[in-house]
C-alpha positions in Angstrom: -24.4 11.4 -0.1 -26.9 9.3 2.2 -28.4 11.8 3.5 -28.7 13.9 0.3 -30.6 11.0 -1.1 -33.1 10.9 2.2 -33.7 14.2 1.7 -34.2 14.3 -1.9 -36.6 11.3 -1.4 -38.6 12.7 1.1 -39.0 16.1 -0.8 -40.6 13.1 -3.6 -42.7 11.7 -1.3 -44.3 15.0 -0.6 -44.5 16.1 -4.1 -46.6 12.6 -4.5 -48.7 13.3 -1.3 -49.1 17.0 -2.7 -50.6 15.4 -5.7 -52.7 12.5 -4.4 -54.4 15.0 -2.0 -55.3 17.4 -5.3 -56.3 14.1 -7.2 -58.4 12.9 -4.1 -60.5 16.5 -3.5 -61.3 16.4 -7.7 -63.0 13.1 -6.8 -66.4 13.3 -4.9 -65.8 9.7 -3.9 -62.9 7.5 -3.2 -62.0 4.9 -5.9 -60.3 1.7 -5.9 -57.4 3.4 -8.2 -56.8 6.4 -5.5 -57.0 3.9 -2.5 -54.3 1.7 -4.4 -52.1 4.8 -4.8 -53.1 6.2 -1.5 -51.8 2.6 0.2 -48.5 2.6 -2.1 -47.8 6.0 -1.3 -47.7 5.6 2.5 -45.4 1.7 1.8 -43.0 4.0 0.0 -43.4 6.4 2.8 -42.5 3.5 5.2 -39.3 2.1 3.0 -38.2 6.0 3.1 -38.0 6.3 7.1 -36.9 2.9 7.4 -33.9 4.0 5.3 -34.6 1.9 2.4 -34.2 4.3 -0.3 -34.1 1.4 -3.2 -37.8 0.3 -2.3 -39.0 3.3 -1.7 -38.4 4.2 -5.4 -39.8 1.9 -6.9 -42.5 2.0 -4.8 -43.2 5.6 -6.0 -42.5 5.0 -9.5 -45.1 2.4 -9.1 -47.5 4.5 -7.9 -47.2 7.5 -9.6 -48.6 7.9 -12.9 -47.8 10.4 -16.0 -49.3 13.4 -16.3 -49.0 17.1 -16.2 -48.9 17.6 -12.9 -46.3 14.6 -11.8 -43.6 15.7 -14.5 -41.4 17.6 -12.5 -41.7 14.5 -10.0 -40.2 12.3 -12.5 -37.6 14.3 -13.7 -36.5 14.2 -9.5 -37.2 10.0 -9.8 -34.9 10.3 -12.6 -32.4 12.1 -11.3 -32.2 10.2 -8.1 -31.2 7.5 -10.2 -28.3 8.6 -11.9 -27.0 10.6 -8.5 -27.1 6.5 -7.4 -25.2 5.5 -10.7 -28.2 4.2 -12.9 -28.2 6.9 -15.4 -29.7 4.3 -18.0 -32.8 3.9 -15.6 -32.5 7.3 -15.4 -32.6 7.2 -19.2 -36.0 5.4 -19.8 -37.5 8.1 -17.5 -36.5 11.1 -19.1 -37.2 9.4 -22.3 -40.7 8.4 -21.7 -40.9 12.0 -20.6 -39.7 13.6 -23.2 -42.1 11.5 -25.7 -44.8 13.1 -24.2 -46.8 15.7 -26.5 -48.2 17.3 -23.0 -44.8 18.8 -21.9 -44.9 22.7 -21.4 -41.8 24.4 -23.5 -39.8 24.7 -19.9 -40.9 21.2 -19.1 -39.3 19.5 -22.4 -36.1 21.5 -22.2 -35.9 20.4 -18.6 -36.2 16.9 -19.5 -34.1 17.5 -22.5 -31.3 18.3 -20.1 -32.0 15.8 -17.8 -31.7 13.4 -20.4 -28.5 15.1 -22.1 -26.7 14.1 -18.4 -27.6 10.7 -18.7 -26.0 10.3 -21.5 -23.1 11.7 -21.0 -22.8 9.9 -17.6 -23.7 7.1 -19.6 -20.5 7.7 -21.7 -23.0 8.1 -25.1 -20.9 11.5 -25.9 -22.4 11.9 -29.4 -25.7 11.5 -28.0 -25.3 14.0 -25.5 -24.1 16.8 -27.7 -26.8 16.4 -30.1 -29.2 17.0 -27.5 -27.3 20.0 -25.7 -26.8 21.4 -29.4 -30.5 20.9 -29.9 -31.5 22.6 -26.3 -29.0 25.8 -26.8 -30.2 26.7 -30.4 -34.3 26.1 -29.6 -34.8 26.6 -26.0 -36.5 30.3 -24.8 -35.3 29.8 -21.2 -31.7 31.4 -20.9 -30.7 29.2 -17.4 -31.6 26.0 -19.7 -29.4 27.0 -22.0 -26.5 28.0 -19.7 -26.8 25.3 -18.0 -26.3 23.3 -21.3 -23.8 25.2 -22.2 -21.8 24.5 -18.9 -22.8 20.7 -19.5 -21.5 21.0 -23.2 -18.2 22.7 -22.3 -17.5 19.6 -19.7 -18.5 17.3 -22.0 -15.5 18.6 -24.9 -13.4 19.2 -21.5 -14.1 15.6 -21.0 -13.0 14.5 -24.9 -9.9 16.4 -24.9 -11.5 19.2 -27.4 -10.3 22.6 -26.0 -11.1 24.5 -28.8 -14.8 24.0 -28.8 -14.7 24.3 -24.9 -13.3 27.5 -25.2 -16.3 28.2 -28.0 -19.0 27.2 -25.8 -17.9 28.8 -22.8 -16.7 32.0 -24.2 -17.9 34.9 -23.3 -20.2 34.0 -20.3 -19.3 31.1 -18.6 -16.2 32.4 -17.9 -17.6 35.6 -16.7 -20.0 33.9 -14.6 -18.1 30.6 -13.3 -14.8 30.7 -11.0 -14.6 27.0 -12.4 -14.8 27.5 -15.6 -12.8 30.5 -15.9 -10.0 28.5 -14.2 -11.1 25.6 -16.6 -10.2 28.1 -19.6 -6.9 29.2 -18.5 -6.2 25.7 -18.8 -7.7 24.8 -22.0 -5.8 27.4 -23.1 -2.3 25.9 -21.8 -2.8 22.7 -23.1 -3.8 24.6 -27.0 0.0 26.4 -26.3 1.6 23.0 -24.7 0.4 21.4 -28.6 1.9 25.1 -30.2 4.8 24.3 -28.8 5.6 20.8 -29.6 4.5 21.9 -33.1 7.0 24.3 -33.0 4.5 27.3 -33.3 5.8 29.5 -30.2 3.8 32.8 -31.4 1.0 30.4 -31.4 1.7 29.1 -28.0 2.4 32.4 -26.4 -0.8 33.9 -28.1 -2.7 31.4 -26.3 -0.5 32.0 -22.9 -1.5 35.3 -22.5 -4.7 34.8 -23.2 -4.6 32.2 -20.6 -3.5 35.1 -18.4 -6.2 37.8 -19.3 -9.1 35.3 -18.5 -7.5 34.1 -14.9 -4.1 36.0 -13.7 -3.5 33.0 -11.0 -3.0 30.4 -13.9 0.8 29.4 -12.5 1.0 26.9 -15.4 0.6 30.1 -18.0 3.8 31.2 -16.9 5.2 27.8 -16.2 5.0 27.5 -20.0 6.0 30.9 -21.1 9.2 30.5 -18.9 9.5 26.8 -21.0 9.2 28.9 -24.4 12.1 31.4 -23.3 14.6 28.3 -22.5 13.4 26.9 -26.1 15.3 29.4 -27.7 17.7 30.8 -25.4 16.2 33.4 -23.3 17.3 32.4 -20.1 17.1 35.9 -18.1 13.4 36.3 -20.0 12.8 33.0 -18.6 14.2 34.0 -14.6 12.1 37.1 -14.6 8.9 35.0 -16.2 9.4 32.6 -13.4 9.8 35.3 -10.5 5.9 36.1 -11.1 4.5 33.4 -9.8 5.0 33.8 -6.1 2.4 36.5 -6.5 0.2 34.7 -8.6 0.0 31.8 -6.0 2.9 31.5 -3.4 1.8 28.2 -2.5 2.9 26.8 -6.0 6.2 28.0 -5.5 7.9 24.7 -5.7 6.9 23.8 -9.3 9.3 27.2 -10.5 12.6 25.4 -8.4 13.5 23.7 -11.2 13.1 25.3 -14.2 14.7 28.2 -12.4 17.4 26.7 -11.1 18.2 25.7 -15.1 18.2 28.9 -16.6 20.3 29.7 -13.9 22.5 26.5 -14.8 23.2 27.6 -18.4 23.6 31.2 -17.7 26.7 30.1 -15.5 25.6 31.9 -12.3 25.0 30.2 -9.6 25.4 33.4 -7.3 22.9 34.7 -8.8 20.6 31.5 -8.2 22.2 31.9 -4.3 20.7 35.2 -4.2 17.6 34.5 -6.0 16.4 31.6 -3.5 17.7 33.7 -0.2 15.3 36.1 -1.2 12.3 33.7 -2.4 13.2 31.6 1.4 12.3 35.4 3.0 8.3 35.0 1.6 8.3 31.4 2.5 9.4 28.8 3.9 9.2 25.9 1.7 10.9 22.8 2.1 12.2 21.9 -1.3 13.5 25.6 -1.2 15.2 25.4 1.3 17.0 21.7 0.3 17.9 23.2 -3.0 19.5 26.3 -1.6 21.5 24.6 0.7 22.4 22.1 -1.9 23.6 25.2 -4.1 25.5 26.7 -0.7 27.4 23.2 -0.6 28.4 23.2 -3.9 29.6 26.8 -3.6 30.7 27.0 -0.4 31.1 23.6 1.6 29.2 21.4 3.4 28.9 23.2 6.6 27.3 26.3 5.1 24.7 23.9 4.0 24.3 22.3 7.3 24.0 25.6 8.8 21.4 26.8 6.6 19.2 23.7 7.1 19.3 23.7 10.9 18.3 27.2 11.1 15.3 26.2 9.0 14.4 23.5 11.5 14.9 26.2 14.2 12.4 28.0 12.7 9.6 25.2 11.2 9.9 21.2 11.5 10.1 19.4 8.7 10.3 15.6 7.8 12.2 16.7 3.9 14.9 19.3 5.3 15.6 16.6 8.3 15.9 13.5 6.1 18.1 15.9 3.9 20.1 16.9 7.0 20.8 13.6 8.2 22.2 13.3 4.7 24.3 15.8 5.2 25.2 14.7 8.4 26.3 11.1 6.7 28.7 12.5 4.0 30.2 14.9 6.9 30.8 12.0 8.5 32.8 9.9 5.8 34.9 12.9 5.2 35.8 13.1 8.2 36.1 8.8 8.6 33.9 8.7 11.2 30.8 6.8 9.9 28.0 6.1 12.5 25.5 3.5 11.6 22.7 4.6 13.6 22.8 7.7 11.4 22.3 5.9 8.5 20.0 3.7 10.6 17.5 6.7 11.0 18.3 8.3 7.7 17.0 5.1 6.0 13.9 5.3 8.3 12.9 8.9 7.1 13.6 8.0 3.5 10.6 5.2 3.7 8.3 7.7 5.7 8.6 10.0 2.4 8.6 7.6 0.1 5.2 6.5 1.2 3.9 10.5 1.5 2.6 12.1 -1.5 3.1 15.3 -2.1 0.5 16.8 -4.0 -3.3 16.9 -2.9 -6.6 18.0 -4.7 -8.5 20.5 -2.8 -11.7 19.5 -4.2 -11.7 15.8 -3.7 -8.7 14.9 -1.6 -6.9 12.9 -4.3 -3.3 12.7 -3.4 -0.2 11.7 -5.0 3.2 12.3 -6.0 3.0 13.8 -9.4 1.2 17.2 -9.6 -1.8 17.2 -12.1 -3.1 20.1 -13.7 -6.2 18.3 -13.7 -7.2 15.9 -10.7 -7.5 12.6 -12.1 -10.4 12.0 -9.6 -12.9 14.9 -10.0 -11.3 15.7 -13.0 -10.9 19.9 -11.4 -8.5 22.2 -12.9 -6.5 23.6 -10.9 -7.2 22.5 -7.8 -4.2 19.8 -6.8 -1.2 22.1 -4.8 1.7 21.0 -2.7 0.5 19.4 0.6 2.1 21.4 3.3 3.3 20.7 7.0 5.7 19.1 8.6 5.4 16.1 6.1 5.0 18.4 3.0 6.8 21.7 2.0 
């Protein structure tokens, strides 16, 4: 982030040199104002390769005036401020800017956009979407308005209003953006998650599968469709549902166990559940897989066949979840058999505080990490993006 701001700043101080040398060959003799610029141009210089970013800004502020040819220098001065968190001095620039009678048609939609960011980094919402409406409906430069249009659909993203994200972005964001096409999907899923608890399930499923058509990989789609079928019944519906989304994303394969292992529940078939998992363990090996299979195996068929299973998982991949589950098993072997051992439960108490303290989901994007999974990271606010942290401390 440093050394974005460096560089930015130095491509400033050359867009001010740039202009200072123009200014200078217009004059046919050097006057007190360009030797006062001159001098404050080569102190902000100074402050920049001294790594004093701070000074050196306002040091070119200060010696930079207004005009047509130093415009799209302010709009960078402006922007370095927000990217440092002062969006309202940020503010005051683009505003003074965007005063100005001067400004080309590209210049003021520019600055218009400019200005619409500090606001909404600002938190002044309504302020923003004025001004994107404003720049969408008037501006003649189509990346201006796409770009506000991308702005616009984060900003309803941001307030909770999926509808009118889905408006904005609709058709060619989505075409055009991975993000926002992932964004969509998700939009979409929380429009059926509120059909749903309206009790409007044609509603919800409408908006499921159109959750599908725009991005395929949406696990949460299906998630939710499965969630429908178990609202009213449709337990096998629900099992096949749920058997998709190893081939949307096999990596999400954990958030299926449960609901999965449910609709086995009430259909009264636990061999078929057996089956099921045995054949999902055979794509991957997944730690929370394998613990609820072999806690279906003991049920069904004794502790040992669960024991079994587990340490020919180990065998095959170390991890912290099957041992500590292991050890368990280990434990209640143990009592049956009245032969307790406490530095079993010594170590078993050990590998219960190690998971404890590991989260088990992690953003891809940012690297936010906890135990719940998100749909959207609560740091960068991505959809999408948070999985199940893998390795020997994950699945």
């Amino acid at each position: 982030m440093f050394d974005a701001l460096l560089l930015a700043l130095l491509v400033v101080a050359v867009a001010i040199g740039w202009w200072l040398g123009r200014r200078e060959r217009r004059n046919n003799r050097t006057s007190m104002s360009t030797n006062t610029l001159s001098r404050d141009y080569f102190v902000g210089l100074n402050y920049l390769l001294n790594e004093q970013p701070d000074r050196a800004i306002e040091t070119f502020i200060g010696a930079l005036e207004v005009n047509s040819e130093t415009i799209d220098t302010h709009i960078t001065l402006g922007n370095l401020f927000r990217s440092r968190g002062e969006a309202d001095r940020a503010a005051k620039i683009h505003q003074n800017l965007l005063a100005r009678p001067t400004l080309s048609s590209r210049q003021s939609s520019q600055v218009q956009l400019e200005l619409a960011r500090d606001f909404f980094h600002l938190g002044l919402h309504d302020r923003s979407e004025r001004l994107l409406q404003q720049l969408i409906r008037e501006t003649q430069h189509d990346e201006l308005r796409q770009a506000g249009k991308r702005l616009l659909a984060e900003l309803f993203d941001r307030e909770g209003e999926w509808q009118a994200a889905l408006d904005v972005a609709y058709p060619h964001l989505i075409r055009q953006h991975a993000d926002t096409r992932r964004a969509a999907a998700h939009w979409l899923c929380e429009l059926a998650d509120q059909a749903r608890h309206s009790a409007s399930p044609g509603l919800a499923r409408k908006h499921l599968r159109r959750a599908l058509s725009i991005d395929p990989h949406c696990v949460r789609a299906n998630l939710l469709l499965a969630a429908l079928a178990e609202d009213t019944g449709h337990y096998r519906d629900a099992i096949k549902i749920l058997k998709r989304i190893p081939d949307q994303d096999l990596a999400m394969m954990p958030v299926m166990l449960e609901p999965l292992q449910h609709a086995y529940t009430m259909l009264g078939d636990e061999t078929g559940l057996i089956t099921c998992l045995q054949t999902l363990l055979e794509r991957a090996h997944v730690t929370s897989l394998i613990i609820l299979l072999a806690e279906t195996l003991r049920r069904h068929h004794g502790l040992q066949a669960a024991i079994d299973l587990v340490s020919e998982q180990l065998n095959r991949a170390p991890s912290l979840g099957a041992l500590d589950y292991l050890l368990d098993l280990y434990q209640q072997q143990q009592q049956e058999q009245g032969t307790p051992d406490n530095r079993l439960a010594l170590l078993t108490q050990h590998t219960h505080s190690l998971l404890t303290l590991r989260p088990r989901h992690r953003c891809q994007r940012c690297g936010f990490a906890g135990q719940p999974l998100h749909w959207r990271c609560p740091s960068c606010r991505s959809w999408g993006t948070t999985r199940p942290i893998t390795g020997i401390e994950g699945e």
